[in-house]
C-alpha positions as CSV (number, residue, x, y, z in Angstrom):
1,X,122.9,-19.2,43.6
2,X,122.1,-19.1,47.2
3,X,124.6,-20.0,49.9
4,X,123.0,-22.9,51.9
5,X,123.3,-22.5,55.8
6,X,125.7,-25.2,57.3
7,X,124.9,-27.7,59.5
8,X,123.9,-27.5,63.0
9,X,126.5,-28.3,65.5
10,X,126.9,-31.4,66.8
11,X,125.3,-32.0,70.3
12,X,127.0,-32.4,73.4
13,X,126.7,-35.1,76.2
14,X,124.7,-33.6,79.1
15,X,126.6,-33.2,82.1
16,X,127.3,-31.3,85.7
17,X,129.0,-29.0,84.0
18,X,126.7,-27.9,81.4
19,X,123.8,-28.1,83.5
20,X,125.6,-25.1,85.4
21,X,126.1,-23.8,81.9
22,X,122.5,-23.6,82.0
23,X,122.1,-22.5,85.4
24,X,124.2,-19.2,84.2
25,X,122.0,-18.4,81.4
26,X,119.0,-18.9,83.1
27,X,120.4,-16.8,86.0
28,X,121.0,-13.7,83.2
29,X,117.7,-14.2,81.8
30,X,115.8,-13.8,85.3
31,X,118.1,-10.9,85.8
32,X,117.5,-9.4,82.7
33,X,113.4,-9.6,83.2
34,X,113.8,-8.3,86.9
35,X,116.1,-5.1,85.7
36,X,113.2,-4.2,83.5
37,X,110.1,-4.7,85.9
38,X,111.9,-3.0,89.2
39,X,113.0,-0.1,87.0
40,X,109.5,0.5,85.7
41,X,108.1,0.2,89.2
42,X,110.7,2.4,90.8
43,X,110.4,5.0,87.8
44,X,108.9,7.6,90.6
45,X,112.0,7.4,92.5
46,X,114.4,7.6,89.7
47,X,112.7,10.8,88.4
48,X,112.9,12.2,91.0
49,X,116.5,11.8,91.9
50,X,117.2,12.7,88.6
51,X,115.3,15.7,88.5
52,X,113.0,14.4,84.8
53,X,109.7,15.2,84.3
54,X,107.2,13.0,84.4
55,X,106.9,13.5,80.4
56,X,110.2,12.5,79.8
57,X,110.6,9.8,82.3
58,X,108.3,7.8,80.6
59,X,110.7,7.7,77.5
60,X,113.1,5.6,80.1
61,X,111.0,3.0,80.1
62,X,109.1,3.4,76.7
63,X,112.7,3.3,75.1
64,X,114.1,0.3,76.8
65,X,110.8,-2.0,76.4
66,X,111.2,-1.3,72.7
67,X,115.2,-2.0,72.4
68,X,114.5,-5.3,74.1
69,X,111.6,-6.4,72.1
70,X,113.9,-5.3,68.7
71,X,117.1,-7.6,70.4
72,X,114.3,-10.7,71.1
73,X,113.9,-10.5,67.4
74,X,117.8,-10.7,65.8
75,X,119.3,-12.1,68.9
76,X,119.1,-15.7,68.1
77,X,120.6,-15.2,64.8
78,X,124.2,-13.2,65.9
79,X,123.8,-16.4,68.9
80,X,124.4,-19.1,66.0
81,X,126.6,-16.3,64.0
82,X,128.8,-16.0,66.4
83,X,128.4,-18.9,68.8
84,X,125.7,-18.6,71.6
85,X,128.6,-18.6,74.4
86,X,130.5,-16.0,73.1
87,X,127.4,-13.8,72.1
88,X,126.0,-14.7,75.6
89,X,128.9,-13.6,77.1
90,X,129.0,-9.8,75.4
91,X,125.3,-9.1,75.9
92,X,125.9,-10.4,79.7
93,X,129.1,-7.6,79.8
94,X,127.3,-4.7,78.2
95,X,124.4,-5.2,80.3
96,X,126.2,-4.8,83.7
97,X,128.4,-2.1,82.2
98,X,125.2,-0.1,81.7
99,X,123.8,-0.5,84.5
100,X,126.8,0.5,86.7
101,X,126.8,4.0,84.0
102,X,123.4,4.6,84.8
103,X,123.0,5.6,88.0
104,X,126.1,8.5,87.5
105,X,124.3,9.5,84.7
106,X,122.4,13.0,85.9
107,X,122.2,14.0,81.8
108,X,118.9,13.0,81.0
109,X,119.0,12.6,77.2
110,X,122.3,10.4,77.5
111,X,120.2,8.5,81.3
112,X,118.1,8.0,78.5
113,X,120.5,6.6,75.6
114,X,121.8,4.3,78.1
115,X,118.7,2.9,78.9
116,X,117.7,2.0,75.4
117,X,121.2,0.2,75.0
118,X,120.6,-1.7,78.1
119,X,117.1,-2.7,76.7
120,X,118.9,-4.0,73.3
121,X,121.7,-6.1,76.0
122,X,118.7,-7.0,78.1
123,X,116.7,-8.7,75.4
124,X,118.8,-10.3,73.7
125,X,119.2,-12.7,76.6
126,X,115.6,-14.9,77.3
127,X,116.0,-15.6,73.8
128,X,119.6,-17.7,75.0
129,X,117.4,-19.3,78.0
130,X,115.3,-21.5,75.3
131,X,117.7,-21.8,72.8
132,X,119.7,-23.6,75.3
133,X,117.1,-25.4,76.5
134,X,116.2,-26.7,72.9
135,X,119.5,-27.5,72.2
136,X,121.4,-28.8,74.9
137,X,118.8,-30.8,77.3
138,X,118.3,-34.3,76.8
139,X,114.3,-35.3,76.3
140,X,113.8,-36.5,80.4
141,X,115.1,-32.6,81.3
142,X,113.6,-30.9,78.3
143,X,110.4,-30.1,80.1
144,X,112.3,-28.6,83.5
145,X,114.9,-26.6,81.4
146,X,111.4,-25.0,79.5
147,X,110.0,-24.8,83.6
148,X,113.0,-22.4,84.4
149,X,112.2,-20.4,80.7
150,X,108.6,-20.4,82.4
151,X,110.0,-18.3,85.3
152,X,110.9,-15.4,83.8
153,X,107.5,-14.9,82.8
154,X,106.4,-16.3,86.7
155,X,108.4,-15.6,89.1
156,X,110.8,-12.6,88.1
157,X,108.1,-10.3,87.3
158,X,106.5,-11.3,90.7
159,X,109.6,-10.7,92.4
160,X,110.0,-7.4,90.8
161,X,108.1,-4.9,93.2
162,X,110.0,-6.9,96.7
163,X,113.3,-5.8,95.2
164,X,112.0,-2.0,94.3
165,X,110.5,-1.4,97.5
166,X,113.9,-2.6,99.5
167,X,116.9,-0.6,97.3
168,X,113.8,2.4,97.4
169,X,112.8,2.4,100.8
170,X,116.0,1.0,102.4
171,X,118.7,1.1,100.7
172,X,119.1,3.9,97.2
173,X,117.4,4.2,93.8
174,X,121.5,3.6,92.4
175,X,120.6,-0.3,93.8
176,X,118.0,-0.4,91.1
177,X,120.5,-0.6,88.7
178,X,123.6,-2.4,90.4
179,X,121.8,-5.2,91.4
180,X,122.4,-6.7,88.4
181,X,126.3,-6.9,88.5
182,X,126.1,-9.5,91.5
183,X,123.9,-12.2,89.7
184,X,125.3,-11.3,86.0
185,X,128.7,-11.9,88.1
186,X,127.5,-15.1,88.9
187,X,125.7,-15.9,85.3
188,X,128.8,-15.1,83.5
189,X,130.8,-17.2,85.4
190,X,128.7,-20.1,84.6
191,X,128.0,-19.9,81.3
192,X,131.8,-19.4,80.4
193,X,132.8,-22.4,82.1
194,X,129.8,-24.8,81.4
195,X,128.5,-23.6,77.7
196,X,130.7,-25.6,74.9
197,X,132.0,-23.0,72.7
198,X,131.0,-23.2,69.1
199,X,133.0,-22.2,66.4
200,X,132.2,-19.0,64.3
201,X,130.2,-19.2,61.3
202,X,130.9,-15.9,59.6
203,X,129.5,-17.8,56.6
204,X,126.0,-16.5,57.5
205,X,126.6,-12.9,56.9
206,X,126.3,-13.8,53.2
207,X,122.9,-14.7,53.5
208,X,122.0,-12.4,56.5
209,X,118.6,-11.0,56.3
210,X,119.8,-7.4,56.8
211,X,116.2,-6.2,55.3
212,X,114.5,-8.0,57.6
213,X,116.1,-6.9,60.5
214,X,115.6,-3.7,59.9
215,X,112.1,-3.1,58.8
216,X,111.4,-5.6,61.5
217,X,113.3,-3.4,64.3
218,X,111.8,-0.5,63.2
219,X,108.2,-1.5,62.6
220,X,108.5,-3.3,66.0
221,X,110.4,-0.2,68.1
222,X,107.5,1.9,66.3
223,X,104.7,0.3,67.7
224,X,106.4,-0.5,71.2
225,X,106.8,3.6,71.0
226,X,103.1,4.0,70.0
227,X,101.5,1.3,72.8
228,X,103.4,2.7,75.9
229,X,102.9,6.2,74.9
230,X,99.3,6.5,73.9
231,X,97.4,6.5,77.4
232,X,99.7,9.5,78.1
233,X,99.4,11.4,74.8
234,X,95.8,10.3,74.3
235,X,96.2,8.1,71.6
236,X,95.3,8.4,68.2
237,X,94.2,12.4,69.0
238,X,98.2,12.6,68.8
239,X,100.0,13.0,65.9
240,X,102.8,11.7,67.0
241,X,100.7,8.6,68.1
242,X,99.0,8.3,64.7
243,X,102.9,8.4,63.0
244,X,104.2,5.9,65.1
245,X,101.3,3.5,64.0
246,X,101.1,4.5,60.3
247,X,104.8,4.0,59.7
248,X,105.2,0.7,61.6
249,X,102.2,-1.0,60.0
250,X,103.6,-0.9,56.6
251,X,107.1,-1.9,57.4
252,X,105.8,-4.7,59.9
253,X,104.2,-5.8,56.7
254,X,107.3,-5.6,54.3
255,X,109.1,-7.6,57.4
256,X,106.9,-10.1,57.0
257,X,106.3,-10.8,53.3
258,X,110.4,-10.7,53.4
259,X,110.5,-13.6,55.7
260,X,108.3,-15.6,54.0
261,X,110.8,-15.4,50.9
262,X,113.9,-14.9,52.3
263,X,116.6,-18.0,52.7
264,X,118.2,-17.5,56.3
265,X,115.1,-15.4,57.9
266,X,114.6,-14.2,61.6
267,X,111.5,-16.0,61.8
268,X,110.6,-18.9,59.6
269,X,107.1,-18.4,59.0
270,X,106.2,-21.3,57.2
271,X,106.5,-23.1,60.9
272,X,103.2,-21.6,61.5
273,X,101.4,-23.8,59.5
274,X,102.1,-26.6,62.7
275,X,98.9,-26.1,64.7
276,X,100.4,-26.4,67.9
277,X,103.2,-24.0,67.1
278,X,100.8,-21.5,66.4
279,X,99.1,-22.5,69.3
280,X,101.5,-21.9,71.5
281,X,101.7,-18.1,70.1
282,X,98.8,-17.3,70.7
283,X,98.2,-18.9,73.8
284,X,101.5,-17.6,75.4
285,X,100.1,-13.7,74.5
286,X,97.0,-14.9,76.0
287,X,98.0,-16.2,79.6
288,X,100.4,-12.8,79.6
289,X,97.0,-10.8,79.4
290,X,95.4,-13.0,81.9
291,X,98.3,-12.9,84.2
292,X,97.5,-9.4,85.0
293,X,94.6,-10.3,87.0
294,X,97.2,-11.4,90.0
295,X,99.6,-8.4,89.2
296,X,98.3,-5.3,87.6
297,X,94.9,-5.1,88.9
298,X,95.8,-5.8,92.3
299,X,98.5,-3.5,92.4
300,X,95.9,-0.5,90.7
301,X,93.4,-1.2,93.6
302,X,95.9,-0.8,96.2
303,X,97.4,2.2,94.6
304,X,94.5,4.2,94.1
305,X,91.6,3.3,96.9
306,X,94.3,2.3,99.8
307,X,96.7,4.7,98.5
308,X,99.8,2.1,99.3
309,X,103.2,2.2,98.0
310,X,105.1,-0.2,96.4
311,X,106.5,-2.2,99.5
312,X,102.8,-2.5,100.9
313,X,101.9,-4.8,97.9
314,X,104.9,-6.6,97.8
315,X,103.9,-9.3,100.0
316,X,100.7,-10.6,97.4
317,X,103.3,-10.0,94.5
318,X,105.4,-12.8,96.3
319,X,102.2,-14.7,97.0
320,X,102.7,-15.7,93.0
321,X,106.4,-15.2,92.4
322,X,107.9,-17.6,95.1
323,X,105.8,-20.4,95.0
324,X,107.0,-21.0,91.3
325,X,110.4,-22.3,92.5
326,X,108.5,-25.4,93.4
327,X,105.2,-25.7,91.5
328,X,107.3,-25.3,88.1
329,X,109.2,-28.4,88.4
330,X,106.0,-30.1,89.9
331,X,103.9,-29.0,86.9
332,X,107.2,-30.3,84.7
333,X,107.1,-33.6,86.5
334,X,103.7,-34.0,86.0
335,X,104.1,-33.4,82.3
336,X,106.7,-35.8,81.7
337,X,104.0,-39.0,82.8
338,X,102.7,-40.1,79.4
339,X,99.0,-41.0,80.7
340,X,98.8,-36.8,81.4
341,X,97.3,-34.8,78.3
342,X,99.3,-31.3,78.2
343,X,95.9,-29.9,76.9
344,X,93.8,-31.1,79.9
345,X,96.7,-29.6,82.2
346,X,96.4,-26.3,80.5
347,X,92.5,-26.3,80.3
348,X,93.1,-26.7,84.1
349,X,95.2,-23.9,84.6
350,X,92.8,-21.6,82.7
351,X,90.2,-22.3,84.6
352,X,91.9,-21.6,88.0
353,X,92.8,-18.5,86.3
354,X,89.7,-18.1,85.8
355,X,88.1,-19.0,88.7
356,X,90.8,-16.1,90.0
357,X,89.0,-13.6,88.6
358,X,85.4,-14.1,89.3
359,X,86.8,-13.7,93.0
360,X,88.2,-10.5,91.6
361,X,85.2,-9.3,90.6
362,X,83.5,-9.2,94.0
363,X,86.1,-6.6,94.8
364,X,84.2,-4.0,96.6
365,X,85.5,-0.8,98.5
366,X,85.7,-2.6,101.6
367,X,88.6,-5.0,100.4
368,X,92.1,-5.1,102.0
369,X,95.2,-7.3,101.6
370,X,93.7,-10.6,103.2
371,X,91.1,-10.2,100.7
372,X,93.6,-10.9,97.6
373,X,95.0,-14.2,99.1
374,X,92.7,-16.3,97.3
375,X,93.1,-14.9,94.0
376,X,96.7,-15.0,94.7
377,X,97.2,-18.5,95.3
378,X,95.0,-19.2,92.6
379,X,97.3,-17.6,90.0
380,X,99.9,-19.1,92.2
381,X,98.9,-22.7,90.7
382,X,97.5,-21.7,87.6
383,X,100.2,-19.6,85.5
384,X,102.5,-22.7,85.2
385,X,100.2,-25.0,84.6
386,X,99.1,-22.8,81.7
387,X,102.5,-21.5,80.2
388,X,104.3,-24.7,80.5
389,X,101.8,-27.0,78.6
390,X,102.1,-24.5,76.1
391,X,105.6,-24.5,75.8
392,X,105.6,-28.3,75.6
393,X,103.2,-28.3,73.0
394,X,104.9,-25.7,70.6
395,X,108.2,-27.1,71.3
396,X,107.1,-30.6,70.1
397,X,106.8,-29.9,66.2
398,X,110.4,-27.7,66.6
399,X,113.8,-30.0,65.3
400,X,116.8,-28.9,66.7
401,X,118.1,-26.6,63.9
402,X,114.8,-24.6,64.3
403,X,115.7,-24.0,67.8
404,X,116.5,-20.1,66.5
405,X,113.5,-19.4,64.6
406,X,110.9,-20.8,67.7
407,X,113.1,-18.9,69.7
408,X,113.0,-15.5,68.2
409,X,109.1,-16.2,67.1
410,X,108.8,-17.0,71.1
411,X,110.6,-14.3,72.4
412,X,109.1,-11.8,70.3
413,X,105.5,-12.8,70.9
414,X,106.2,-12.7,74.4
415,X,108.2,-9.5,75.1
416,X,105.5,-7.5,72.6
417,X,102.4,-9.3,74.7
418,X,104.0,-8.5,78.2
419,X,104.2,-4.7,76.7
420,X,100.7,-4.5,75.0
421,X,98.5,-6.4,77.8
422,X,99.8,-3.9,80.3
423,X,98.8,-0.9,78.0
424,X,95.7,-2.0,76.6
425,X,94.1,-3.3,80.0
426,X,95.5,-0.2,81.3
427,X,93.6,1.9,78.6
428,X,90.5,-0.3,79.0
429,X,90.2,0.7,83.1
430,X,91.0,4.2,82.2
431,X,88.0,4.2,80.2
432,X,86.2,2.4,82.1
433,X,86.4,4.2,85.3
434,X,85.4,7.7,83.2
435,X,81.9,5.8,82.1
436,X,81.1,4.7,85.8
437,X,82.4,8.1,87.2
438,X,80.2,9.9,84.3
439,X,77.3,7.1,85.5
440,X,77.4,8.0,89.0
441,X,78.1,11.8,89.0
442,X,74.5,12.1,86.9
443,X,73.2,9.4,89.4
444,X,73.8,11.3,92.3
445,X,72.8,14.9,90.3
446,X,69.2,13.0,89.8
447,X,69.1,12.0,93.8
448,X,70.2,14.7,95.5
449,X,68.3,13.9,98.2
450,X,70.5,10.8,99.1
451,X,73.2,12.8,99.7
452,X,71.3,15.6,101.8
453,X,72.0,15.2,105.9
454,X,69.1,16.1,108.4
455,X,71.5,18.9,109.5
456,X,74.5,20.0,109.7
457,X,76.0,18.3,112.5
458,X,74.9,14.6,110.5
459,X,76.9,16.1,107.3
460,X,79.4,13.5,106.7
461,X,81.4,12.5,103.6
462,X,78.6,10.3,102.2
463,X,75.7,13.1,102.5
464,X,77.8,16.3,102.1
465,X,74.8,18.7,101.3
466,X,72.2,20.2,104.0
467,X,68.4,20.0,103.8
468,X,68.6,23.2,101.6
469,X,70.7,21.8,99.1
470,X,74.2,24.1,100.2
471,X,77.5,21.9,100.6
472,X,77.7,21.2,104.2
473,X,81.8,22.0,103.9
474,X,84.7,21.8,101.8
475,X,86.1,19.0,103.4
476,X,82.9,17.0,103.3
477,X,82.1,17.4,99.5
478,X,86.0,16.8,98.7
479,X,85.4,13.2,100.7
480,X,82.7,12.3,98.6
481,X,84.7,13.3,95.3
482,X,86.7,10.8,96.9
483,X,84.2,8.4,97.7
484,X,82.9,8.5,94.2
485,X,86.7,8.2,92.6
486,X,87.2,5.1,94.9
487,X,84.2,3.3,93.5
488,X,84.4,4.1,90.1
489,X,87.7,2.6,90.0
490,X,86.7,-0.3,91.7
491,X,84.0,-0.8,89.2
492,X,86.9,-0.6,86.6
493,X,88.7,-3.3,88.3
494,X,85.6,-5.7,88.1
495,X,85.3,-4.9,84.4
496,X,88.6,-6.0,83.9
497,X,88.7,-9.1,85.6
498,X,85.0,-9.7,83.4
499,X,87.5,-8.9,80.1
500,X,90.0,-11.4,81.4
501,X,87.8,-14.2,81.8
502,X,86.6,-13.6,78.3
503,X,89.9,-13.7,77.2
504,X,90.5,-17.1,79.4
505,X,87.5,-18.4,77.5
506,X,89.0,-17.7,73.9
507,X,91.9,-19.6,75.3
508,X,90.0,-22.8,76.4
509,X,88.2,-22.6,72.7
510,X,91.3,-22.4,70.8
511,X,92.9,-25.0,73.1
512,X,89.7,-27.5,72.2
513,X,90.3,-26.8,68.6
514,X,93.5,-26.1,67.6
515,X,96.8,-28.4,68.9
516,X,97.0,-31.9,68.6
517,X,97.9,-34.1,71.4
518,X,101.6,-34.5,72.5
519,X,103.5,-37.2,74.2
520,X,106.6,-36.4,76.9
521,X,110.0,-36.2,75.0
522,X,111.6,-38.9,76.8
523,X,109.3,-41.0,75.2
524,X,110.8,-40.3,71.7
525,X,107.3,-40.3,69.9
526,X,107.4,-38.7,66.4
527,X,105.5,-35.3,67.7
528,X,102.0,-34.9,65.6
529,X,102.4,-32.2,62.6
């Protein structure tokens, strides 16, 4: 006979000092999300200090994105295991332990090693953020403890290439990893003191899902391995690619039927069969897909046409990340009025999003910085408005004692998302910009006259050849080279703003169809099933 879980633990009355309980957790979570983002965008500058090839650099950050994602998936069970405070409090240690290692690490296999054990520290901590939030917050602060969950996904990221560019440029590449001890300083401190402690429940290990966890790792670590490395290795032409996907498709399988049938699972998939919990799923990997048309495509214009570094962009990444200090509890406030359909705020936010990138896809060669404000803003508003309807749908149809299963299902869904929307809009634009280079090479083969210059002193970039058909320098024909690079990736970029409203559209259609309208939680309506 199966041992039965025990009962939740008894809830606690909200006050000052929980609420900076809170504050501490969120605090690790942010810092967890911004130690993975400025790492990845100061990668250059780490390599080089370190001396790694580019090759093997990119296992730094292909090997931490997949620890974390693995850690998202277990972490809520070892939380109610072994008490969320004191598991809280470890993952908080190890994490700042590894991150003061890394930069005296010079070995890169064990530079490396650390990494990936800071990745399974690091994710094991947005997972606390909304268990806390699900737990702990009475129903009128419900919505603004899900608003802060909704900045790590808003405003850390956003944050990320500001902090890079300073410890960089400014200060050293060692900053990049011991920033962390100041704010997990300050996030340990809190939680300790505000977080009621829970007693063990050791019980659990006789019903721990010990399969699960690790075809479920594995299958997930696998794939993580196979999305972040496949631009580089060229995909499925590699058969270390084509390994990586054939082994984790069968035990992602196994990991699933075993959930379904297992007692105590990581995720408790019969919680899908609530339409706005599967919702929320999907539409919280949508919006992270979206999201990149105020982020990654941006930042790939500036990097490739304008040639700017990191600290140059900055300033439009903040356009987005700051903003959501005040627009996130505005959007929450505006959530909690019963007369305001979370559905209709969403469908809102999408279509600023969306609205967003048909401005992006006017992007021409022309554009500079000022020319991004718009599009800026516009994700500004709409990111919030999108992710925290979501969460306030999903989180409806969740008791209490499911808090752990929507929170690994959550976490999981969104760490997996944030990794696979980078690397397939990145492989879409790579391919993209080869069909309009390929388009425009034979264009200008079949019109060589349009690049011909009355003579040679009118040879210019744009009409490199002379009358006769003979390159009117070196220097001219390398410009247009140039020329022809700049616009096919500029074409790219308007292709993938065209994918993301497609993808916004998908959202609005699933948001028509699918969830059920839900009432604030101070109003203490039985949520819709």
């Amino acid at each position: 006979m199966s041992v039965q879980p025990t009962s939740p633990p008894a809830p606690h009355p909200f006050t000052l000092r929980l609420a900076l309980g809170l504050v501490g957790v969120l605090i690790a979570a942010l810092t967890s999300g911004l130690n993975d983002r400025v790492t990845d965008i100061a990668l250059e500058d780490i390599r080089a200090a370190l001396g790694i090839s580019y090759d093997l650099g990119s296992w730094i950050t292909s090997g931490y994105q997949a620890a974390e994602v693995s850690a998202m998936m277990i972490a809520p069970w070892f939380a109610v295991t072994f008490s969320l405070r004191r598991f809280t409090l470890t993952v908080c240690t190890g994490f700042m332990l590894v991150g003061i290692l890394l930069p005296l690490t010079h070995n890169p296999s064990l530079f490396i090693a650390l990494r990936v054990l800071q990745g399974l520290f690091g994710g094991a901590m947005p997972p606390m953020l909304m268990t806390v939030a699900l737990r702990f917050l009475p129903p009128p602060y419900k919505l603004y403890g899900l608003g802060g969950y909704a900045l790590t996904a808003t405003f850390g990221p956003n944050l990320a290439a500001s902090l890079a560019a300073f410890w960089t440029d400014d200060v050293s590449w060692m900053f990049v990893f011991w920033q962390v001890v100041p704010p997990m300083l300050i996030a340990m401190l809190l939680l300790g003191w505000g977080i009621p402690q829970d007693p063990l429940r050791l019980e659990r290990f006789k019903q721990i899902d010990l399969f699960g966890m690790v075809t479920g790792c594995a299958g997930m670590s696998l794939l993580i391995l196979a999305l972040t490395q496949g631009e580089r290795l060229d995909w499925l032409s590699s058969p270390l690619i084509l390994g990586l996907m054939l082994t984790s498709a069968p035990l992602l399988l196994v990991f699933f039927i075993n959930e379904w049938f297992h007692p105590l699972p990581l995720f408790k998939l019969q919680m899908l069969e609530r339409r706005n919990l599967s919702h929320g799923l999907l539409g919280l990997a949508g919006v992270l897909f979206i999201s990149l048309a105020g982020s990654s495509l941006p930042s790939a214009y500036f990097a490739q046409v304008d040639g700017f570094r990191t600290l140059q962009f900055a300033p439009l990444a903040l356009t987005i990340g700051l903003p959501q200090l005040l627009i996130a509890p505005l959007v929450a406030a505006l959530l909690n009025l019963r007369w305001i359909d979370c559905r209709w705020m969403l469908a809102a936010g999408v279509a600023l999003m969306i609205l967003s990138c048909l401005l992006g896809m006017q992007i021409t060669t022309d554009w500079a910085r000022q020319n991004f404000w718009s599009i800026q803003i516009l994700q500004a508003f709409g990111q919030p408005m999108v992710i925290l309807p979501i969460l306030m749908s999903a989180t409806s149809v969740v008791a209490p004692p499911e808090g752990p299963f929507a929170s690994a299902m959550f976490n999981t869904v969104r760490g997996f998302s944030s990794i696979a929307s980078g690397s397939l809009v990145g492989w879409f634009l790579s391919h993209r910009e080869q069909f309009h280079s390929n388009i425009l090479v034979n264009s200008a083969a079949n019109r060589s006259w349009l690049l011909s210059a009355p003579s040679s002193s009118a040879a210019s970039q744009s009409q490199p050849l002379l009358p006769d058909g003979s390159v009117s320098s070196s220097e001219n024909l390398s410009g247009f080279a140039t020329l022809l690079k700049h616009q096919a990736t500029v074409l790219s970029l308007s292709d993938g703003w065209l994918l993301l409203i497609g993808l916004s559209l998908v959202m609005l259609l699933l948001t028509a169809w699918l969830p059920r309208r839900v009432w604030p939680p101070q109003t203490l309506i039985q949520p819709p099933r």
